[in-house]
C-alpha positions in Angstrom: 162.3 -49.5 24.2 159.5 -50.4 26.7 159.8 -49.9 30.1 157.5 -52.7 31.1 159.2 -56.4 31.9 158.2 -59.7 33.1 157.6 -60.0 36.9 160.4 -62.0 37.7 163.2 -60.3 36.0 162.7 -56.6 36.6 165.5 -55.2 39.3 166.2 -51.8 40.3 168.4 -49.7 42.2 169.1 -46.9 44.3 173.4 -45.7 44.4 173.3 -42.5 46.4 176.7 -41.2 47.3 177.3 -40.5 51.2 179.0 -37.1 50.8 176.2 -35.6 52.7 173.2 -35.3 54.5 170.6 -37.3 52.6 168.3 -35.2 50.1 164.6 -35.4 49.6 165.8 -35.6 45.8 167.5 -39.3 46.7 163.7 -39.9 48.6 162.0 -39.3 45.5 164.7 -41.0 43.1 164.2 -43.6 45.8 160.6 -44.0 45.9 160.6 -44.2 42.0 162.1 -47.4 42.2 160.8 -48.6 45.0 157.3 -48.4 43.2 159.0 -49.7 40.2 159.8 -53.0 41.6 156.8 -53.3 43.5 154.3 -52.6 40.6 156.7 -55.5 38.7 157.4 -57.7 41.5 161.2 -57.4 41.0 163.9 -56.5 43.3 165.1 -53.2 44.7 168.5 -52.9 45.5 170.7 -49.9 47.8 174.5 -49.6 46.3 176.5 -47.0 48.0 178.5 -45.1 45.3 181.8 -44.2 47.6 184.2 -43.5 45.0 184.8 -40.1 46.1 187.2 -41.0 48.7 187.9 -37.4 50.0 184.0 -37.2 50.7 182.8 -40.3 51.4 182.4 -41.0 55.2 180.7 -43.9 57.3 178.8 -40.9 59.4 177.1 -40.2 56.1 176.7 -43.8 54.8 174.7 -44.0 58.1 172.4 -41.0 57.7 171.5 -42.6 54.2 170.5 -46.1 55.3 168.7 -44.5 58.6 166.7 -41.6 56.0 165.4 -44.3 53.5 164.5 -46.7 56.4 162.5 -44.0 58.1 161.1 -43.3 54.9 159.7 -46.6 55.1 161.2 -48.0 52.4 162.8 -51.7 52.1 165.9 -53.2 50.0 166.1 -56.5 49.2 170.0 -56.3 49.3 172.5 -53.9 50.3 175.4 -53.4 52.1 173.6 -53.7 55.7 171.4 -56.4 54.6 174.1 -58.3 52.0 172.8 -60.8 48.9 173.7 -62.8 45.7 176.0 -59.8 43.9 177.8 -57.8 47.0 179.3 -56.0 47.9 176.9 -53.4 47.9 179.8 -50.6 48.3 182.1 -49.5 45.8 184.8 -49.1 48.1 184.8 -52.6 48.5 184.9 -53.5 44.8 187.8 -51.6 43.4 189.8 -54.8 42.1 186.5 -55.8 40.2 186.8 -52.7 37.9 190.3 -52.4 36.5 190.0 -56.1 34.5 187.1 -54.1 32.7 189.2 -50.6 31.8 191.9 -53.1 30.8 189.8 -54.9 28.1 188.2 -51.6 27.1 191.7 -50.4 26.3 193.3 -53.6 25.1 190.4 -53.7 21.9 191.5 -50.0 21.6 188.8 -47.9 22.8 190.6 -46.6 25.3 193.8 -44.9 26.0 196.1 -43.8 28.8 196.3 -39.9 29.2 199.4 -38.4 31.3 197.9 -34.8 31.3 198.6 -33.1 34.5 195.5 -31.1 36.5 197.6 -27.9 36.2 197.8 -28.9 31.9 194.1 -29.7 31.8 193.1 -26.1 33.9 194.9 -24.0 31.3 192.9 -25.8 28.5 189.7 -25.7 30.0 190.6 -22.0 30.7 191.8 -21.5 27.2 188.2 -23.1 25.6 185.9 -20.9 28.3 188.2 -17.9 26.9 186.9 -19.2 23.5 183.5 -19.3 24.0 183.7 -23.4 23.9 182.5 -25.9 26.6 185.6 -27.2 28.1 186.5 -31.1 27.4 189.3 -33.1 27.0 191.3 -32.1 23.9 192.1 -35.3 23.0 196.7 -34.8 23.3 197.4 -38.2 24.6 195.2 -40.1 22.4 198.4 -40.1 19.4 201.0 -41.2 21.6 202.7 -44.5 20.6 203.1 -47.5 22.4 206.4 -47.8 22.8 205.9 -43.8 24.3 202.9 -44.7 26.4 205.1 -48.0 27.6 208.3 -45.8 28.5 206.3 -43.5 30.7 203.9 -45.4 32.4 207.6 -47.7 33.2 209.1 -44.0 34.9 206.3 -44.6 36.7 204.3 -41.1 35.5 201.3 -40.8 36.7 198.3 -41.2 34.4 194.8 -42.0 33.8 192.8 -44.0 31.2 189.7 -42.2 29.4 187.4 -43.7 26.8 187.8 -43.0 22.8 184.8 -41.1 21.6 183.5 -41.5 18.0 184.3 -38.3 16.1 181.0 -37.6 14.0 177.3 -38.4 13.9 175.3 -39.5 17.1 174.2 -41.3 19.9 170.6 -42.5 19.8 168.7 -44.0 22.4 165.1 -44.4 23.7 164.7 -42.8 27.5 161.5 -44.2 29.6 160.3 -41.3 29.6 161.7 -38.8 27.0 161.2 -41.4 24.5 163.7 -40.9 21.5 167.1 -38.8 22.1 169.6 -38.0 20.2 173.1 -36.4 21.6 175.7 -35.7 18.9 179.0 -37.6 19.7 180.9 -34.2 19.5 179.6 -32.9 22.6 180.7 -35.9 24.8 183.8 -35.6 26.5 186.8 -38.0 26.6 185.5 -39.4 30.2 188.1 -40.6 32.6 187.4 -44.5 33.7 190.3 -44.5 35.9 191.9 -42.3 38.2 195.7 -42.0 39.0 194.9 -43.6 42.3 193.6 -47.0 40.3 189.8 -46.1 41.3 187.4 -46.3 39.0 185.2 -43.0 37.7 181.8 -43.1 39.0 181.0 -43.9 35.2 182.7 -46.8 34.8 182.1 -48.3 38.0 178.4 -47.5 37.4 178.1 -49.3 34.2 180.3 -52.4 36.0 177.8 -52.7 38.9 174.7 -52.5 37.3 175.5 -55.0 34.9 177.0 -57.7 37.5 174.0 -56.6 39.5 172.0 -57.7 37.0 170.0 -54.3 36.8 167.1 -53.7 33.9 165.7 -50.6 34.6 168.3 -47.5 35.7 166.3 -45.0 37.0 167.5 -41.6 38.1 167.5 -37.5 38.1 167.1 -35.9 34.3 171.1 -34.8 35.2 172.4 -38.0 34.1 170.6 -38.0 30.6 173.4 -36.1 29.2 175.7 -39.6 30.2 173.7 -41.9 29.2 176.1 -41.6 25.8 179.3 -42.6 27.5 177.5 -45.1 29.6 176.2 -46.8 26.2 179.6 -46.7 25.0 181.1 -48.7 27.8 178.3 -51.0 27.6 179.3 -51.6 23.7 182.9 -51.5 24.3 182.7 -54.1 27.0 180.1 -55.9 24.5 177.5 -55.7 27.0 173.5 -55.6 26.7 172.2 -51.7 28.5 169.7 -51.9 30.9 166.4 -49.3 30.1 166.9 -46.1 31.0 165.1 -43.5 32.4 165.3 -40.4 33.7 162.9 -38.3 36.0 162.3 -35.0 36.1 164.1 -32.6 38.9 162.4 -31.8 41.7 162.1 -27.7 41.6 161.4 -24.8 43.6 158.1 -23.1 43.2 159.8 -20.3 40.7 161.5 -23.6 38.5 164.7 -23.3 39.8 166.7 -26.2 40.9 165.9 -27.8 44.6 168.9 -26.7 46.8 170.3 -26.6 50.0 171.0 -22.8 49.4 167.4 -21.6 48.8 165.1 -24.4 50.7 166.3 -26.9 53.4 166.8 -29.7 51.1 167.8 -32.4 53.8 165.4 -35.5 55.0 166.6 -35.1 58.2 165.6 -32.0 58.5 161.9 -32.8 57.8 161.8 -36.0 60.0 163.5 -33.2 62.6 160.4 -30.8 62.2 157.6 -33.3 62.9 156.8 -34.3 59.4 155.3 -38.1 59.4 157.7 -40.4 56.7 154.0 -41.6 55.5 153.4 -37.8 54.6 156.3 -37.0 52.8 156.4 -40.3 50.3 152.5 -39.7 49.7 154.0 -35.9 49.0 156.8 -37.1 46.3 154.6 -40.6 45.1 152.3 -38.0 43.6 154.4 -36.9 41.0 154.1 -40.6 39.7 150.7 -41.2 39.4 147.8 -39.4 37.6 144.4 -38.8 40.3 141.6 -37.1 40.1 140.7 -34.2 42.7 140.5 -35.6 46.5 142.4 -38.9 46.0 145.6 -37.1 47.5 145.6 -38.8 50.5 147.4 -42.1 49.7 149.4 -45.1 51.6 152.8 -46.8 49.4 150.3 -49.4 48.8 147.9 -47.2 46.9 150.9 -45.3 45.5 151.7 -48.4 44.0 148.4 -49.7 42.7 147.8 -46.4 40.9 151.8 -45.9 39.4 152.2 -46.0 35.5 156.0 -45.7 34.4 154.4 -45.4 30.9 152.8 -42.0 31.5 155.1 -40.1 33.6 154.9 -36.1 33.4 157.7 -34.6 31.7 156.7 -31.0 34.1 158.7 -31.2 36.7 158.3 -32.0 40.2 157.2 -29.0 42.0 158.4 -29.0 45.7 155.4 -27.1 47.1 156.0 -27.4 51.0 152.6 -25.7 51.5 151.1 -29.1 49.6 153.2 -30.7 51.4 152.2 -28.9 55.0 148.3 -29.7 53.7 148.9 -33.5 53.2 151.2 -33.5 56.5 148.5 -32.3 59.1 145.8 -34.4 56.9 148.0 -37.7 57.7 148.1 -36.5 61.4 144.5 -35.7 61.8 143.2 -38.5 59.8 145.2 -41.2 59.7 146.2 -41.2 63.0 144.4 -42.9 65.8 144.8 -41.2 69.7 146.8 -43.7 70.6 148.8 -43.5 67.4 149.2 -39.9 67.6 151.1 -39.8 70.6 152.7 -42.7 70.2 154.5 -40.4 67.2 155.3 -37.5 69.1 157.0 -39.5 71.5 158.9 -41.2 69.3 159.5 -37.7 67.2 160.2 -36.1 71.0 163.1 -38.5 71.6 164.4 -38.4 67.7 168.4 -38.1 68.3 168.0 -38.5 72.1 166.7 -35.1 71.4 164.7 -34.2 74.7 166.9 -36.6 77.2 170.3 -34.6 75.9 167.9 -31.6 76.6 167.0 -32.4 79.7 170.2 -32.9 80.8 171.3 -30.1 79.9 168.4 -28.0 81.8 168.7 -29.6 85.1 171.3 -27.4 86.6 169.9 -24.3 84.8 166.1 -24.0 86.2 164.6 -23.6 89.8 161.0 -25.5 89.0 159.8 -27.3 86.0 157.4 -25.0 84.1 160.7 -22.8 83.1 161.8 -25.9 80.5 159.1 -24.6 78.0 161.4 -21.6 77.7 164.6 -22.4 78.3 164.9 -26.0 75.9 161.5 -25.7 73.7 163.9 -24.3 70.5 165.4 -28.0 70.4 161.6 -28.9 69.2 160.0 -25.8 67.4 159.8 -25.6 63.7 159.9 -22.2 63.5 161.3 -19.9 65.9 160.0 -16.7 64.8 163.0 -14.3 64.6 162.8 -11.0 64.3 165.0 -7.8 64.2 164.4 -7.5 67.8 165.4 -11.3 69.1 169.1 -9.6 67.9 168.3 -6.7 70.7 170.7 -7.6 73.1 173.6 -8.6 71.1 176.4 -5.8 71.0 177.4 -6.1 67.6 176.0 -4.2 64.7 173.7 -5.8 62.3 176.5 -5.3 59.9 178.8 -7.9 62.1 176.6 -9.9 63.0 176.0 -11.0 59.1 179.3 -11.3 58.6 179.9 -13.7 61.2 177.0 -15.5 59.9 178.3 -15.6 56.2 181.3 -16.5 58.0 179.5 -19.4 60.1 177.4 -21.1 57.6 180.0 -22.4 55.3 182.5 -23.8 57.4 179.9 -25.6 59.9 179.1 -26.9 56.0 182.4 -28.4 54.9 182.6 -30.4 58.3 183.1 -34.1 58.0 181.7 -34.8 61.4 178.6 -33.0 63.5 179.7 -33.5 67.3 179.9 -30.9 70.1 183.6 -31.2 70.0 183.8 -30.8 66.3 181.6 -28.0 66.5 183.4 -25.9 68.9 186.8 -27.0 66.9 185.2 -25.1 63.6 183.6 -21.9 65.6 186.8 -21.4 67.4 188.8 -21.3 64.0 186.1 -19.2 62.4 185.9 -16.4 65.2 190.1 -16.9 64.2 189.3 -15.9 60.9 187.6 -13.4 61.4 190.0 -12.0 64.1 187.1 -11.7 66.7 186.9 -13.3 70.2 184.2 -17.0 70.6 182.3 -15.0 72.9 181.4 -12.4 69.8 180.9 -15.2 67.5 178.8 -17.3 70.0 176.4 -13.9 71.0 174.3 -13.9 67.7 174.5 -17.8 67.0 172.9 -18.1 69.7 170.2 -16.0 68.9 169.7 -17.9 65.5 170.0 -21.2 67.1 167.3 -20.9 69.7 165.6 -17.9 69.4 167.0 -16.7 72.6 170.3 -15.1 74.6 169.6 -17.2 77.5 169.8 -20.7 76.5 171.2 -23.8 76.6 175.0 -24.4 75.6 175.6 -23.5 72.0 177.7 -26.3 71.1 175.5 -28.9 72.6 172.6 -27.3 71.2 174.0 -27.5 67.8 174.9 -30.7 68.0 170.9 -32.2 69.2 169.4 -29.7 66.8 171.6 -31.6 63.3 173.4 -30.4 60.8 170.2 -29.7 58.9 168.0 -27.4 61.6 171.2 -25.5 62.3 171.8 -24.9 58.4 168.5 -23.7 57.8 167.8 -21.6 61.1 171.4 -19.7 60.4 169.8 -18.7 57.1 166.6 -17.8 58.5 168.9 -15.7 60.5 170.8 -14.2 58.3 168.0 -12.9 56.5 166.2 -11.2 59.0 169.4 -9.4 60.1 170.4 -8.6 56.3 167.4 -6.5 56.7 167.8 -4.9 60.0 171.7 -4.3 58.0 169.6 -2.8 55.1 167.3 -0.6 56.4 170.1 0.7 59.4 168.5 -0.7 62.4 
């Protein structure tokens, strides 16, 4: 299978799912495509992938469409911008899906399953216990009609999962793995539809692209192991697959999978630090293209002249934030005129309302000017250089302190929202939790925060800084004082 196609016809897409705070991984899945359709003059499309109800939230559907815009990249339709095949969320499209799972069960490839959770825990229990890989054991798949018909009319709750052939394999040609070739026996019996009538992200996946008209499914290496069931849907629903093919994760420097938990992770959290977008899509477009020495320095444009889908490295995308440092104050030296230049730290300055909300915040708190440097420059460092003594002056022992960090940095996670008022809700019932007073849970966050234990309102602070600078300086912190802990300081 060829991943070239004629000009006209080629259309891509982009479906991240707004659980979060956008990742550089969705930036470079992004850009992938993005080159894609510009190298093929074709069409690339953003599809919001909100099946995940409990998740999902308009707050985070916002961060993604405000990330790939300041990433500079354009889509041709979407759910802010509309077109031909909307809508562009999935939300939105739930009555389009079912007629599908009904005519993938009605030619008997699929079948309604009344397992409960609690049924399904004990046998994926029961299989790790065996040394097995837990799937779907296949109970409902005998049940009669007139059995199936009785229960679903008592109303019992069920969902509908896809028959899987019992021997031999699935072959396929990837983009870029060229020929694969999964054995049918380690696919699961994927649910297409949930109790709650909503599709699976895998069925509603296969429905969009192909209404979309998509011909070229790029995405992260993580999916290749679906690309089985996604076939099968395809053929079940006697549907031509679009070409697939699937990139290579972005790593750390030691291989290991780019994550929130070792390296910040988040684009806003590198627009937040001063990187330019230019900088950062030069960074991840060269993992596309093949250049010799001292081309690095290269515009979309260029990017796009130069990218080969047909020889793509199989290595990995290294996420090497020194290279990324190098190309970053290239950019600004370089490509930047004077004018231009300042122009961009204005515009960075005042990113978020960052500097007017810290401003305000400083006016009652300083008796001349030249103390702001001080008092509110954390909201705009990138680093703030902690050490074991910045935790001098808080009472508690280092041995505390960590804990109310460990404490801290998940449940600031799980929060839907990132206000002031949301903020204080969540440190309130942490300092609960831990059965200490605020004022000993606020003493070392505000230390990690802004470097300092005279400062600017925590809460506030938090809230200007994002949910990405926060998560990364309470890490910063809590290393530094794991080894003040360690060593008995």
């Amino acid at each position: 299978m060829n991943t070239s196609a004629n000009a006209s016809g080629v259309r891509v897409r982009i479906a991240p799912s707004p659980t979060g705070e956008p990742h550089v991984g969705t930036a470079y899945i992004a850009l992938f495509n993005y080159l894609f359709a510009k190298k093929h003059g074709g069409a690339f499309i953003l599809r919001i992938e909100d099946t995940d109800a409990t998740r999902s939230t308009s707050e985070f559907e916002q961060k993604v469409l405000d990330a790939l815009k300041w990433c500079g990249l354009e889509w041709s339709e979407g759910p802010d911008v509309g077109g031909p095949y909307g809508p562009y969320r999935q939300s939105e499209r739930k009555d389009i899906y079912r007629p599908y799972v009904d005519r993938i069960v009605e030619a008997g490839h699929g079948f309604k399953c009344f397992c409960t959770p609690e049924r399904l825990d004990k046998m994926r229990e029961a299989q790790r216990a065996a040394g097995k890989p837990p799937k779907y054991d296949g109970l409902c798949l005998h049940l009669t009609a007139e059995e199936v018909t009785k229960r679903v009319a008592a109303g019992e709750p069920h969902v509908v999962r896809m028959k899987i052939p019992t021997e031999g394999a699935c072959k396929f040609v990837d983009g870029v793995y060229g020929p694969v070739e999964i054995p049918w026996d380690a696919v699961d019996m994927q649910v297409l539809l949930k109790a709650d009538g909503m599709p699976t992200y895998h069925m509603a996946n296969v429905v969009d692209d192909h209404l979309m008209k998509i011909t070229h499914v790029a995405r992260g290496e993580e999916w290749l192991a679906s690309v089985p069931k996604h076939i099968l849907i395809y053929q079940y629903l006697g549907l031509e697959p679009p070409v697939f093919m699937h990139l290579s994760l972005m790593r750390n420097a030691d291989k290991s999978k780019l994550s929130k938990r070792k390296n910040p992770t988040s684009i806003s959290y590198y627009s937040a630090l001063g990187y330019l977008p230019e900088a950062l899509m030069n960074f991840l477009g060269l993992f596309f293209i093949q250049i010799a020495e001292g081309e690095e320095l290269l515009t979309v444009d260029q990017l796009a002249e130069k990218f080969d889908p047909e020889n793509l490295s199989k290595a990995g995308a290294i996420f090497d934030i020194q290279k990324l440092d190098w190309l970053n104050g290239r950019w600004l030296r370089e490509q930047l005129s004077e004018e231009d230049f300042t122009q961009r730290v204005l515009e960075w300055a005042m990113e978020n309302d960052r500097v007017r909300q810290g401003l305000r915040l400083s006016q009652s708190r300083i008796s001349k000017l030249g103390e702001l440097p001080d008092l509110a420059g954390f909201l705009l460092k990138s680093d703030l250089g902690l050490t074991p003594a910045s935790f001098a002056r808080v009472k508690s022992t280092p041995e505390e302190i960590l804990e109310v960090l460990n404490q801290v940095q998940p449940d600031l996670e799980k929060m839907p929202e990132w206000t002031v008022e949301s903020i204080e809700a969540e440190l309130r019932a942490s300092a609960d939790r831990l059965g200490k007073k605020l004022k000993v849970v606020v003493a070392p966050l505000f230390v990690a925060v802004s470097g300092s234990s005279r400062s600017l309102p925590l809460f506030d602070s938090m809230a200007i800084l994002g949910r990405s600078v926060v998560r990364q300086r309470l890490k910063v912190a809590a290393q530094v004082v794991a080894s003040m802990a360690g060593s008995g300081k």
